[in-house]
N, C-alpha and C positions, 0 to 999 in steps of 0.2 A: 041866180043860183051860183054858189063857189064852183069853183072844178072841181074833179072829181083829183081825190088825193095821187095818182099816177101821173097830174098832168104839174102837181108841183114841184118847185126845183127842190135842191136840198137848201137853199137859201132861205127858200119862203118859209121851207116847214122848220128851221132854226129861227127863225125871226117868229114862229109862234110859240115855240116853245119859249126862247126868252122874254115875250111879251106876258108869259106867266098865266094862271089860273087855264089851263089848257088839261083837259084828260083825255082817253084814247077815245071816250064815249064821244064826248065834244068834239074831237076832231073828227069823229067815221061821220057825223051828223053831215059837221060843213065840207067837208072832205071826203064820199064817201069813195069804197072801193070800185073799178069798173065793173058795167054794167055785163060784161060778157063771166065775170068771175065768181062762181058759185062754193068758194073758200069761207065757211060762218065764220066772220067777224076779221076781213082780212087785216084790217086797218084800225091793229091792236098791239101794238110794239111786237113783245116777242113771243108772244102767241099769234101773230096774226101771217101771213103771206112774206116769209121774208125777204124775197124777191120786191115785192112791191115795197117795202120797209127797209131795203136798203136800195130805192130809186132807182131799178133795173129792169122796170115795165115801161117801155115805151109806148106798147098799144097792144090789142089781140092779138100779133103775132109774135109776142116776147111769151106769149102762154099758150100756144099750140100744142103743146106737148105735157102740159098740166091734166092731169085725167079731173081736176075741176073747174076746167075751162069750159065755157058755156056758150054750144054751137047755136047760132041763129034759127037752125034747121033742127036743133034738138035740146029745146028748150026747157027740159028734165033739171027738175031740181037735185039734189043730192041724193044721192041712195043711200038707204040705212047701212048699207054693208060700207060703201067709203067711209061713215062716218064715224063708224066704229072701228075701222082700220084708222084714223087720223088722231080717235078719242078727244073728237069736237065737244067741246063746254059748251056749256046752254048760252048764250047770248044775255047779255049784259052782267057776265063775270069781272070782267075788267074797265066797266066804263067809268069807274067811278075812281080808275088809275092815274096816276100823274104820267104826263109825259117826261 
């Protein structure tokens, strides 16, 4: 399995972008968002986590203070009300996006 898209440098995710035929969908697959992170579709250019989109998630504790941050201990999906306060798109709007 790749890593998860937080553990790549900005090297690696430039070297897939210029390797070409790359979309956000393609990338969330081989890349996807961490597993504590309950943001629909983080790892979607500029709709997606821009923290994470601009390589500034190191681990769970760069998102402790993310009210979509997804505790071990409370393992609660999204709530209708976040995600209408976010006006989260249905998933798979953008997979079919160029990077």
């Amino acid at each position: 399995m790749s890593k998860p898209f937080h553990e790549l440098t900005e090297a690696e995710f430039k070297a897939l972008v210029k390797a070409g035929n790359m979309t956000w969908g393609k990338c969330a697959e081989i890349h996807p968002q961490p597993s504590w992170c309950e943001y629909p579709g983080a790892v979607n250019g500029e709709m997606g986590c821009w923290s994470l989109m601009d390589f500034l998630i190191a681990g769970p504790e760069s998102c402790t203070e993310c009210e979509l941050f997804r505790k071990k201990a409370n393992n609660k999906p999204l709530s209708k009300s976040v995600a209408r306060r976010l006006h989260v798109q249905q998933e798979g709007d953008l997979d079919n996006l160029d990077i």
